[in-house]
N, C-alpha and C positions, 0 to 999 in steps of 0.2 A: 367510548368510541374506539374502535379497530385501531391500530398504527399504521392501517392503509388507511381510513380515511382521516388520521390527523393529518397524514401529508397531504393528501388530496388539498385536503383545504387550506394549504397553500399554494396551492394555483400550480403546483407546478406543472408544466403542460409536456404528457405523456403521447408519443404514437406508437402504436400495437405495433409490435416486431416481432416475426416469426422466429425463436432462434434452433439451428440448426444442428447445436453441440459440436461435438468436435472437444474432446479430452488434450490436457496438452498433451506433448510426448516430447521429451528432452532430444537435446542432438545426444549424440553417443561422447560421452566421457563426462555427461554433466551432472553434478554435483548438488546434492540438497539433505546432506547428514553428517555434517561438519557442526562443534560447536556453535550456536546460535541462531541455527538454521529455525531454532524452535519459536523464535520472534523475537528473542529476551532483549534486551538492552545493556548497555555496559553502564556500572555504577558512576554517577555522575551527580557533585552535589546541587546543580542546579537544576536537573531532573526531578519535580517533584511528581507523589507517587501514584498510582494508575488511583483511577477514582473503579469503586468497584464494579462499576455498570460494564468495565473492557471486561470482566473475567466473565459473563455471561456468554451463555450456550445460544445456538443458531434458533429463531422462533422458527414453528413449521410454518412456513409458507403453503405447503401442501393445502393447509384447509382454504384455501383462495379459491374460487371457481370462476372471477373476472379478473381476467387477465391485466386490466388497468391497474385495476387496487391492487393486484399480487406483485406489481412492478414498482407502482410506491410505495409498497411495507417493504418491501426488497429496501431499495433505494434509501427511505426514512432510518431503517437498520442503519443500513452500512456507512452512509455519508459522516454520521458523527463520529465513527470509527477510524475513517480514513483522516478527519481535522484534527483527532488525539495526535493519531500518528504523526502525521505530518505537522504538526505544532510542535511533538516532540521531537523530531528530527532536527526544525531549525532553532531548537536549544542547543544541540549538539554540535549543529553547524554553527552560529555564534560561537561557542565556545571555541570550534577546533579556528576560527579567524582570530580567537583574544589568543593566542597561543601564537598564530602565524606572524604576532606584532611583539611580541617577546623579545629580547637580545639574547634570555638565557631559559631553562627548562628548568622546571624541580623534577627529581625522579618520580613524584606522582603522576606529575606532567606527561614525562617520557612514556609513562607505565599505559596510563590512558592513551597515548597514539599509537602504540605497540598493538594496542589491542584493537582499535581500530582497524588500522591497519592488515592488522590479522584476519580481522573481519568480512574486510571490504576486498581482500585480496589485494593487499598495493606493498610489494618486496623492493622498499628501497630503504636507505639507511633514514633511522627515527630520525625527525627534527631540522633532515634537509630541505631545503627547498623544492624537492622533487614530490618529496611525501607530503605535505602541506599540497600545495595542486593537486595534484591525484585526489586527495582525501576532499578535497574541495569540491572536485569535478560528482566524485562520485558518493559523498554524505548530503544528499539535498534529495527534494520531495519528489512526487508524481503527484501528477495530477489528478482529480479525482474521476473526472469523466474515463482516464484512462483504466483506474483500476474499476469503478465500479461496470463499466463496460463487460470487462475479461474476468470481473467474478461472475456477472449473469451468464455471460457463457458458459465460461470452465463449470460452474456451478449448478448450471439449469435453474438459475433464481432460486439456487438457497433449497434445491429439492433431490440432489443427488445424494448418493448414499456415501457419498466422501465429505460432503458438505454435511449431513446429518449428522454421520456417526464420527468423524474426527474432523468438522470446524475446518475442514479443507476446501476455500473458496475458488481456488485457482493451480487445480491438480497437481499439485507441487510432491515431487518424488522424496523418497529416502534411502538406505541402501545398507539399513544395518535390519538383520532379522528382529521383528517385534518391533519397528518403530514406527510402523503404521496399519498399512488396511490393505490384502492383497485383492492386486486388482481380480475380475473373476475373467481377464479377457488374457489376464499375463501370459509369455507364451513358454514353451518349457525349457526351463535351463536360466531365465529371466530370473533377479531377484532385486528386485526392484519391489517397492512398495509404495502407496499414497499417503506421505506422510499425514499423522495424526496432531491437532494442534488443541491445546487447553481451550481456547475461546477462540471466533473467529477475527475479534482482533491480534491473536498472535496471528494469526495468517497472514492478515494485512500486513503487520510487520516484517515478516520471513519474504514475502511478496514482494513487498517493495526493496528487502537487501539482494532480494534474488537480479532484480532488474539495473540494480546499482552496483553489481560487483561480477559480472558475469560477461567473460569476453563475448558469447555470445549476442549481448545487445548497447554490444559498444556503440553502436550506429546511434541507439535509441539517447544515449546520454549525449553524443555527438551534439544531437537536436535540441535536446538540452541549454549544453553549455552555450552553441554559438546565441540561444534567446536571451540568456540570461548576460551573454559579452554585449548582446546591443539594444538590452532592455527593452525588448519582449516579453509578453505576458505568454509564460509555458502552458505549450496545448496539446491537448490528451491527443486531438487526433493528426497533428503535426508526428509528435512522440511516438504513435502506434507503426510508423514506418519500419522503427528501430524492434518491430517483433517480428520479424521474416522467419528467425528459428526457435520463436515459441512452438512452434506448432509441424506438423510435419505437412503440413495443406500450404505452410509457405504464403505468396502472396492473396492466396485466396482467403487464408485466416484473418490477412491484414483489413483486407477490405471488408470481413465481415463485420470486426470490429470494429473500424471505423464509420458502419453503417451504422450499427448499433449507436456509436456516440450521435450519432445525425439524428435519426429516425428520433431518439429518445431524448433527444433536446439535451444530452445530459453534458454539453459549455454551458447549460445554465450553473452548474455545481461549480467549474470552474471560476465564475467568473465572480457566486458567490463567496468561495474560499479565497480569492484577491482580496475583494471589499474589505475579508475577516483579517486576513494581515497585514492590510497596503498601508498599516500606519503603526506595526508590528514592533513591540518594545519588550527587553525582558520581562516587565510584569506581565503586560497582556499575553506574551507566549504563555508566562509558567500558567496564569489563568486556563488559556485554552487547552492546556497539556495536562490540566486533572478536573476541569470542568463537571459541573454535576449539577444536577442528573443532566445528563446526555442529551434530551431535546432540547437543553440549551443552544448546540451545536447544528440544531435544522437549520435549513436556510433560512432565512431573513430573523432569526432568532436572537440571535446574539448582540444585533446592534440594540436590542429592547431589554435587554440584561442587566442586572444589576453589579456594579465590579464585585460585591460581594456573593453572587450567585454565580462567577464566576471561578 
C-alpha cells in the first residue's frame, strides 16, 4: 500500500487547495549560515539518539497524479518528523527549566547555556535571570499545522528542485559559497544560496530555530508566549500572524497560509500532537524523541503503541 493511501485511511479529511508558490525571500540582513543552521542539535545527555528513519531522503512525491493522495503522502511524511522534532525540543526545554531551579551551575551547565544561547541569539550574561526567559521564551515548539503548512508552500508538496536536490522544505538561504543550490532566478551581484540539508528533517530543525531566534518573527513567538502565560493550546494559525516578513508578499503570504491551514484541516495535526503530550513525562518524551519506525508517530498511532515500540 502507497504512504498516500496509508494515511488516507486514517480518515484524515483533506480539501484540494490550489497552491500558488511564492519562494521565501529573507528581509535584507537575514541570516541562515551560522553554526547550526544545518539542524544539528547541541549534545545533551538526555537527548537520546535520532532513530534512523530522520536521516532519510525526501520520497518523490512527483509520481502522485491525485492531488488528495499527493497531499497525504506529503503530510503522512513530514508529521512524524515534525513530533521527533518537537519532542526533542521539549527535552531541551525541561532541561534548560531543571537549570532555571538551581541555586548553583556546574560548568557543564554553564557550557550547555552558552551554547544555547549562542544558538538562539540571546546576549545576555550565562545564568542570569534574563537568559533563562529569553531562552524560555524562545527554546519551545511550533506547531505542526504551521510548519506543515509553509513546507507545502515553500516546497510545492515535496516537488521543487531545492526540496529534491537538498531536503530544503521551506526555502531557507545560506551565504557561504558551496553551501547549497544557486537559485537559477538569483540576480547579479546576489550570493545568496538555498541552503542544502542531509535529510528533510534537518530542515525541520534549522526551520523551526529559524522562527525561534530571528527578530524578524518576534511577533510570531509573541503569540506564543502570551498562549502559553494563559494556557492556551498553541495554534499554527494564530502563530502565522508572526510571518509578515517571511515572505516579501507580506500580508498576502499570511493569508495564504493560513488558508492553506483552513482548507486542509490541517488543527487536525495540531490538536493530535496535544493528545501525544497532554500527559508528557520524561520517559514518554525520550520515547517520542527516537520512536521507531516512524508510523508509530501518525496520527491516532501512538496511543495504540506499545511503551516498548516506542
Amino acid at each position: 500500500m502507497s504512504a498516500g493511501k496509508r494515511a488516507l485511511a486514517l480518515f484524515i479529511p483533506l480539501i484540494a487547495f490550489a497552491v500558488s508558490g511564492g519562494f521565501y525571500v529573507p528581509p535584507t540582513g537575514m541570516e541562515n549560515g551560522r553554526a547550526g543552521d544545518s539542524g544539528s542539535e547541541l549534545a545533551l545527555a538526555s537527548l537520546p539518539s535520532l532513530p534512523g528513519w530522520a536521516n532519510d531522503d525526501l520520497p518523490d512525491f512527483s509520481q502522485f497524479r491525485d492531488t488528495t493522495e499527493k497531499k497525504a503522502a506529503f503530510f503522512s511524511f513530514l508529521y512524524p518528523r515534525i513530533v521527533l522534532a518537537n519532542s526533542r525540543i521539549l527535552i531541551e526545554r525541561d532541561y534548560l527549566d531543571s537549570l532555571a531551579k538551581k541555586s548553583s551551575l556546574t560548568a557543564k551547565e554553564k557550557k550547555w547555556l552558552s551554547a544555547q544561547a549562542e544558538r538562539l541569539r540571546v546576549d545576555v550574561p550565562t545564568g542570569s535571570p534574563e537568559q533563562f526567559a529569553l531562552l524560555h521564551k524562545r527554546l519551545d515548539v511550533i506547531p505542526p499545522s504551521l510548519i506543515l503548512s509553509q513546507a507545502a508552500n515553500e516546497s510545492a508538496w515535496g516537488t521543487s528542485r531545492f526540496a529534491i536536490k537538498g531536503n530544503n522544505l521551506f526555502g531557507q538561504w545560506c551565504f557561504s559559497k558551496g553551501c547549497g543550490l544557486v537559485p537559477r532566478s538569483r540576480v547579479e551581484g546576489a550570493d545568496h544560496e538555498v541552503a542544502k540539508f542531509s535529510s528533510p528533517y534537518r530542515s525541520v530543525r534549522a526551520y523551526i530555530q529559524n522562527l525561534n531566534r530571528h527578530p524578524t518573527y518576534q511577533a510570531l513567538r509573541d503569540v506564543r508566549l502570551k498562549d502559553r502565560r494563559t494556557d492556551q493550546p498553541l495554534s499554527g494559525l494564530d502563530m502565522a500572524q508572526g510571518l509578515l516578513g517571511y515572505s516579501e508578499r507580506g500580508e498576502e503570504y499570511v493569508e495564504e497560509i493560513r488558508s492553506m491551514i483552513h482548507y486542509n484541516n490541517l488543527e487536525f495535526y495540531d490538536d493530535d500532537f496535544r493528545k501525544v503530550i497532554k500527559d508528557s513525562n520524561p520517559a514518554l518524551l525520550e520515547q517520542l524523541a527516537s520512536a521507531a519506525p516512524e508510523s508509530i508517530l501518525l496520527p491516532g498511532q501512538w496511543a495504540t503503541a506499545s511503551p516498548n515500540e516506542g
